[in-house]
N, C-alpha and C positions, 0 to 999 in steps of 0.2 A: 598853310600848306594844303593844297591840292588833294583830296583822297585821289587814290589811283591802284587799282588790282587787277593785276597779270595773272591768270590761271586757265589753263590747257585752251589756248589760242584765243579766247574773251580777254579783252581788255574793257574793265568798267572804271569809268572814268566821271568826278564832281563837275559838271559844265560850269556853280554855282549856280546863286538865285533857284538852290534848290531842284536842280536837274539832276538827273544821273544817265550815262548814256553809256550802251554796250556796242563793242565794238566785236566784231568776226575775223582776227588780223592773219585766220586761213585763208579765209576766201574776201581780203582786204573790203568789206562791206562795214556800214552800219546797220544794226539790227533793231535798235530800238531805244528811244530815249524815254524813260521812268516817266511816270506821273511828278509832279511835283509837290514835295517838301514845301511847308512853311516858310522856312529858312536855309540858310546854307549848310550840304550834307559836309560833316566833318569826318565821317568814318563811312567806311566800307566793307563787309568779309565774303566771303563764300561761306557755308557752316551745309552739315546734312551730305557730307562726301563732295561737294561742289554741286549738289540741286540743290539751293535755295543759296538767294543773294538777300543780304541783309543789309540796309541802307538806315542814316542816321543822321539826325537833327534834332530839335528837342523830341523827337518820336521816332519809334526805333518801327521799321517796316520791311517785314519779309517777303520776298518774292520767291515763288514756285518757278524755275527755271525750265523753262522747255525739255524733254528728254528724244531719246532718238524717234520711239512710238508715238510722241506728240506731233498733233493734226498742226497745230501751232507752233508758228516760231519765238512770240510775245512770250512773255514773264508775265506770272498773274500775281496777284497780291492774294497773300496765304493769309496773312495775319499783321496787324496793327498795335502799335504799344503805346497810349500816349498820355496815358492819365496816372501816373508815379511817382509825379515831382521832380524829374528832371531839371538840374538849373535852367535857367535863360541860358544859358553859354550852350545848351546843348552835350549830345552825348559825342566824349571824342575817342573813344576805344571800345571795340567789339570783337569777339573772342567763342570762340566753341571751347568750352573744356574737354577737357580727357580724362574722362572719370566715365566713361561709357553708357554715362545718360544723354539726354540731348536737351541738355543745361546749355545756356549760352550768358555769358558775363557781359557787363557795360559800366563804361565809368565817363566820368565828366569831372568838369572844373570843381564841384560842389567838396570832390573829395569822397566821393559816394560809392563802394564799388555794388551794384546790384546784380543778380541773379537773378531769369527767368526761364521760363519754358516755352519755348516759342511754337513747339505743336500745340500745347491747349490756350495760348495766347497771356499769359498770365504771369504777374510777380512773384516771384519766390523770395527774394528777401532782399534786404540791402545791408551795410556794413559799412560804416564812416570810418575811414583811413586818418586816426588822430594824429600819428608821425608826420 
């Protein structure tokens, strides 16, 4: 399955082969297509009120989303996650909690669910789902 995320007129969408592309579907434009992934992105979120796009393969990579004040219409790369032991299958769920920190969760095929903190770029824990 295809990632694919609708939010307040972006449409970011898996091209595969580790692409990700945002689309503009107010002003029917493309805006720009992601650096590329290793492998092919299996999850997508918005997380940080909808400024930051968070993109996923066996490494989980944050983008700083443009804001109105920005000179820039580009997504920059905020922060990088990829040394944690992710299976090979890669990360296929990504998640902002609501516990009013800016904690964000990831899980994958390994059965793994982990926590991180994606301002200071870092692991906070992980947790094997034995059920």
């Amino acid at each position: 399955m295809t990632p694919f995320l609708f939010k307040n007129c972006l449409v970011i969408v898996s091209k595969g082969f580790g692409e990700v592309s945002v689309w503009d579907m107010e002003r029917e434009r493309h805006l720009v297509t992601l650096p590329k992934h290793s492998s092919e992105v299996k999850a997508i979120t918005l997380i940080n009120h909808g400024q930051h796009l968070v993109t996923a393969d066996a490494s989980i990579k944050v983008w700083k989303l443009p804001d109105s004040s920005s000179k820039s219409t580009l997504p920059t790369l905020f922060c990088e996650l990829s040394d944690f032991g992710i299976s090979r299958d890669g990360v296929t769920y990504l998640e902002q909690l609501q516990n009013g920190s800016l904690v964000s969760a990831s899980g994958s095929t390994d059965r793994v669910l982990r926590t991180w903190d994606w301002q200071q770029c870092r692991l906070l824990g992980a947790r094997v789902d034995l059920g």
